[in-house]
C-alpha positions as CSV (number, residue, x, y, z in Angstrom):
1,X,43.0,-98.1,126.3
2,X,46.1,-100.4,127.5
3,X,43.9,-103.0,125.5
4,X,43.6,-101.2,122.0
5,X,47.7,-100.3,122.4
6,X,48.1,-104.1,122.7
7,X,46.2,-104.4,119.3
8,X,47.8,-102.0,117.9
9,X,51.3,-103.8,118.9
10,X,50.2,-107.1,117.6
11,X,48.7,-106.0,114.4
12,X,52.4,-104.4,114.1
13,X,54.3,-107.5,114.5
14,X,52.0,-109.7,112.7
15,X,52.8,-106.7,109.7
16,X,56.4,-106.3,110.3
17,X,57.5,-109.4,108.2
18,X,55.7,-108.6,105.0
19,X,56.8,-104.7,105.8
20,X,60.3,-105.8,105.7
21,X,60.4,-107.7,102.6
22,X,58.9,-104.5,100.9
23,X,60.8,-102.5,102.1
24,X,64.1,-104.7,101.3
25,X,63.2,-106.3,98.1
26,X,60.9,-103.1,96.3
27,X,61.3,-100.0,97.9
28,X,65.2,-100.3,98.4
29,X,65.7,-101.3,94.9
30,X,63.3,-98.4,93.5
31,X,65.3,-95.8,95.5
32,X,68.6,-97.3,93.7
33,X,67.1,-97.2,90.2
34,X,65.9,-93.7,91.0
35,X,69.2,-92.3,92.1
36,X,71.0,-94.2,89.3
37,X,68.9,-92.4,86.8
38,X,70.0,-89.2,87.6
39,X,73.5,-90.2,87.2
40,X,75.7,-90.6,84.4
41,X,78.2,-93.8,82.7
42,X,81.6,-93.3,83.0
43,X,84.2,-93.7,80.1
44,X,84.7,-97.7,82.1
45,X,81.4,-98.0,81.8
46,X,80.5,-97.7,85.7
47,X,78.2,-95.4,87.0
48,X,79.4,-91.9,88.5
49,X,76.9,-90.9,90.8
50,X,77.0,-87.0,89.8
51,X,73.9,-85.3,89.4
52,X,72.3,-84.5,86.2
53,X,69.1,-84.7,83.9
54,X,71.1,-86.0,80.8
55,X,69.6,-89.4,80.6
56,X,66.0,-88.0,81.4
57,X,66.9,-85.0,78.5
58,X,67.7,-87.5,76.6
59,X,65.0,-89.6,76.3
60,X,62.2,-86.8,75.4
61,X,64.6,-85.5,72.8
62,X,65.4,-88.2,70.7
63,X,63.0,-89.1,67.9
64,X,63.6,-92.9,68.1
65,X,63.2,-93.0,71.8
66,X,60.1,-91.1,71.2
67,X,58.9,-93.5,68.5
68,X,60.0,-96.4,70.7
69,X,57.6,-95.7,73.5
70,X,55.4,-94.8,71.4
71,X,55.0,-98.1,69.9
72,X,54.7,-99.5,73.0
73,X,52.1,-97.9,74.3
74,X,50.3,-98.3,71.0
75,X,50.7,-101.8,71.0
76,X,49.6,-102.1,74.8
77,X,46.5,-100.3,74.4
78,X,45.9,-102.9,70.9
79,X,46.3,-105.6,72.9
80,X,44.5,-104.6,76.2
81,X,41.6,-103.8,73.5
82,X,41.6,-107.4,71.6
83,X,42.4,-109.3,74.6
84,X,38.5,-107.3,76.2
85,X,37.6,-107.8,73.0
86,X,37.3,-111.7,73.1
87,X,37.8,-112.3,76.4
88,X,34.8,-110.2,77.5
89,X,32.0,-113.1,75.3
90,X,34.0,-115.7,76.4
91,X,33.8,-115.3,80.2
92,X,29.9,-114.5,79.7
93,X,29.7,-117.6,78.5
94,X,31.7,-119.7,80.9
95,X,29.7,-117.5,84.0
96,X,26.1,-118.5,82.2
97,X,27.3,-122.2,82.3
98,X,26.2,-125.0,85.0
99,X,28.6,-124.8,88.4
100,X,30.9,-128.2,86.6
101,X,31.1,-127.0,83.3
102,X,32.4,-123.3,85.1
103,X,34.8,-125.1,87.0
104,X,36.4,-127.2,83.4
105,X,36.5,-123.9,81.5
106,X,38.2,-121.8,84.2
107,X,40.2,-125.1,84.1
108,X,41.1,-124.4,80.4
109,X,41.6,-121.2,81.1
110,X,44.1,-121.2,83.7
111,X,46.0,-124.5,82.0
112,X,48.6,-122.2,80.4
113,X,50.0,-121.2,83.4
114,X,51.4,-124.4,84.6
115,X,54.0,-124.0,81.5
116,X,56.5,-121.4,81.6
117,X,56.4,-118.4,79.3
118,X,59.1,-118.8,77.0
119,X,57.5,-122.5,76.3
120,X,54.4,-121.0,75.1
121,X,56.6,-118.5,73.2
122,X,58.7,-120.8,71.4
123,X,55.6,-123.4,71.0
124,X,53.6,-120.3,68.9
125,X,56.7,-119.8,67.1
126,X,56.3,-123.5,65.4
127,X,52.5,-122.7,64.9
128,X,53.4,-119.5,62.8
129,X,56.7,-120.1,61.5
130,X,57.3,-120.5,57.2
131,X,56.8,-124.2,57.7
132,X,54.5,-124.4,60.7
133,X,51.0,-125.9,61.2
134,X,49.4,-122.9,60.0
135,X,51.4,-122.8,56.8
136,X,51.6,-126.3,56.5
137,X,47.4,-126.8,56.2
138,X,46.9,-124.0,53.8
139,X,49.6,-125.5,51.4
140,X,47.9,-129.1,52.1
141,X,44.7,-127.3,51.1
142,X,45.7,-124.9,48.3
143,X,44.6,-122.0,49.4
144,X,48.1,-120.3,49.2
145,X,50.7,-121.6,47.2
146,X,53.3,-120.4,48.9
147,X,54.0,-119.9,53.1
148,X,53.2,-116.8,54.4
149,X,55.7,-114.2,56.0
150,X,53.9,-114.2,59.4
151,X,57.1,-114.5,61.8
152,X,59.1,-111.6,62.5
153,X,56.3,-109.5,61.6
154,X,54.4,-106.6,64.1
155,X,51.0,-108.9,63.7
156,X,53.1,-111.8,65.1
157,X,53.8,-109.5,67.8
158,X,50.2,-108.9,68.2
159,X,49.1,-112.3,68.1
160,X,51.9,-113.4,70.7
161,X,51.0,-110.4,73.3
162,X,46.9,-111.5,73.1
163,X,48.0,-115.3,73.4
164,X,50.2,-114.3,76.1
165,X,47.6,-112.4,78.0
166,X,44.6,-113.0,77.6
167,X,43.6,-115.2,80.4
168,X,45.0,-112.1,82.2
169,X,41.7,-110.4,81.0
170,X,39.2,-113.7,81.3
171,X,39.6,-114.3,84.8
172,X,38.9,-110.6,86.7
173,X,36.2,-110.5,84.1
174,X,34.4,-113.9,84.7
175,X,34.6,-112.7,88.4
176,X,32.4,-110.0,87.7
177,X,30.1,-111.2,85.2
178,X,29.4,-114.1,87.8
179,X,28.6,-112.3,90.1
180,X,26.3,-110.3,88.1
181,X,22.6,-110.2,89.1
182,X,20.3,-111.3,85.9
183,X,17.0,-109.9,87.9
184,X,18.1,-106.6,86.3
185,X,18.4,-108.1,82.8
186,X,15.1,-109.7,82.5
187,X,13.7,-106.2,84.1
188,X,15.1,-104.5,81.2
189,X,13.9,-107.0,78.8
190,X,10.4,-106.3,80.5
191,X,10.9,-103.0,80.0
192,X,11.3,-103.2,76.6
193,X,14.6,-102.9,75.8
194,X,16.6,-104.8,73.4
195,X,19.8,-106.8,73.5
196,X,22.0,-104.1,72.6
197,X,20.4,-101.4,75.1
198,X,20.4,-104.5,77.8
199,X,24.4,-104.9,77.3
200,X,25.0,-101.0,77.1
201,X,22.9,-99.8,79.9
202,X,22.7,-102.5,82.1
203,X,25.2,-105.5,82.1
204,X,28.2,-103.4,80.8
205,X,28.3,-100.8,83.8
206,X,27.5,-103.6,86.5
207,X,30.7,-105.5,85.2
208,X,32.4,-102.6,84.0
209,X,35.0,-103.0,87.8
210,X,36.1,-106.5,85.9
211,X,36.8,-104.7,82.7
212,X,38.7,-101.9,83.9
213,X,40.7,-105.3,86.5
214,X,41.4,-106.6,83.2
215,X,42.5,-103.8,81.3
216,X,44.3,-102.9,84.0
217,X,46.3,-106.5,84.7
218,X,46.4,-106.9,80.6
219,X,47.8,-103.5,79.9
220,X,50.9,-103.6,82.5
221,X,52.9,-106.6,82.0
222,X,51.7,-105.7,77.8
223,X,53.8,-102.4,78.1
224,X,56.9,-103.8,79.2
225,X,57.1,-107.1,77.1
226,X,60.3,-108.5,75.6
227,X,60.3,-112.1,74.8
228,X,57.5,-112.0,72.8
229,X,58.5,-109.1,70.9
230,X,62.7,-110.6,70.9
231,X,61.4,-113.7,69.3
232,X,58.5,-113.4,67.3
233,X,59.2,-109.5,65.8
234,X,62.8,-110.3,65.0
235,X,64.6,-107.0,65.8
236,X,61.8,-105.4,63.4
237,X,59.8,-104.7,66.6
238,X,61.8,-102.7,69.2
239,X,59.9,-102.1,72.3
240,X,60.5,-100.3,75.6
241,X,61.3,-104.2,77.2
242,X,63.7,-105.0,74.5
243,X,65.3,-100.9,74.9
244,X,65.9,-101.7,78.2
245,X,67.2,-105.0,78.0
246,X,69.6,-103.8,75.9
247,X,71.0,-100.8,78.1
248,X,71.2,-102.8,80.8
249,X,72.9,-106.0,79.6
250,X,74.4,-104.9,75.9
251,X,75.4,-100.9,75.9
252,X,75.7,-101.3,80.1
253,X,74.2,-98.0,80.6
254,X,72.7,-98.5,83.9
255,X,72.2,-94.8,83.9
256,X,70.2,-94.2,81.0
257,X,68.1,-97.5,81.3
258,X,67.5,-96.7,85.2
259,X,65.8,-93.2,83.3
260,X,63.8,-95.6,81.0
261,X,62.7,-97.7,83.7
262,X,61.3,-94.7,85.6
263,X,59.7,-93.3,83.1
264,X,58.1,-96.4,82.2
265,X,57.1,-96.8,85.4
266,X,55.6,-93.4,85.2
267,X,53.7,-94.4,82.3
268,X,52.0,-97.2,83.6
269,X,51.0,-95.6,87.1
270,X,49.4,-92.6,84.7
271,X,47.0,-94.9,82.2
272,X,46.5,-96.8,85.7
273,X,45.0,-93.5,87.0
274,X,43.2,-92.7,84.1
């Protein structure tokens, strides 16, 4: 007994440090952007901590707020779809390769995390810009004779957010698929079944924990994105990330964006759930 309570003491110090820095550095802050939201901005622009629902009323009754997180969500579920899209062959591929050539690919993979985001950003931005690489060769080739409008566009959005995340989706699902035991593939195949009922019925629901991981780790940061859709959509795409952004640091509504971070918040523990 006296042993198990000095367990039980030591597994709580060993915890406390980690416990503290939650506790200090999420769970204090939450609280504060909770009780902000229900408060309201004063005429200098400060927050007066009086009760209310305004900013929360607010948000469900304005069209263009609606339409705003809308979009978001829209585009998050695009994205988390394209990024399993291509990401799901690829890491098949790189899991059905020899032990070195897995280890160079997931290499590759993981390369474009040693440069910051806004690098990459700005580094796509020259690729599709009016007088970028991708312009610049179909010119040279004649295939188009003038560039073509793909900056500041909802598809350069697109193609930003599955550049951006998409190794976000290869990884948790090359974890699974390499794990995967083929013993039940080649008994399907003896069984008779062909490739598509093989993929639907066998390796799909044995890797189907990496697909939802990668939906799951695609779909979040997707949701609340603002560089990519600041610089590549030019103000033509308005997301949640950019709506906040701008009530926080433009408008200085720390009120009303504290309700929009809540209820984005919200939004992402719900399709989390589901």
């Amino acid at each position: 007994m006296q042993a198990t309570r000095q367990n039980r003491n030591l597994l709580a110090l060993l915890l406390s440090p980690a416990a503290f820095w939650l506790l200090l550095f999420f769970v204090a802050p939450l609280v504060i952007v909770l009780v902000v939201s229900f408060s309201k901005r004063s005429l200098l622009g400060v927050v007066d901590y009086t009760f209310n629902l305004d900013n929360y009323l607010r948000v469900v009754t304005t069209p263009i707020y609606l339409k705003i997180l809308w979009k978001s969500l829209w585009l998050a579920i695009l994205n988390t779809a394209i990024c399993l899209a291509i990401a799901y062959p690829f890491a098949f591929y790189i899991a059905r390769q020899t032990p070195r050539r897995q280890n160079i690919l997931i290499f590759l993979v993981m390369v474009p995390f040693w440069t910051n985001f806004l690098v990459r950003t700005y580094a796509l931005i020259f690729i599709l810009r009016d007088s970028g690489l991708i312009n610049n060769i179909l010119v040279g080739l004649g295939v188009i004779s003038q560039p073509l409008q793909i900056m500041f566009t909802e598809s350069a959005v697109m193609i930003g957010l599955v550049y951006g995340y998409l190794p976000f989706a290869v990884l948790p699902l090359y974890a699974s698929i390499e794990q995967l035991d083929f013993n039940f593939v080649q008994a399907a195949q003896d069984l008779g079944a062909n490739n598509v009922k093989v993929f639907l019925r066998v390796i799909l629901p044995l890797t189907m924990p990496g697909v939802v991981a990668a939906a799951i780790i695609t779909f979040i940061p997707t949701l609340g994105a603002y560089v990519t859709p600041d610089l590549m959509g030019g103000g033509n795409t308005f997301l949640i990330g950019n709506l906040l952004q701008q009530q926080f640091m433009t408008v200085r509504d720390w009120p009303f964006g504290s309700a929009l971070g809540i209820i984005l918040m919200v939004m992402v523990l719900a399709a989390t759930l589901i």
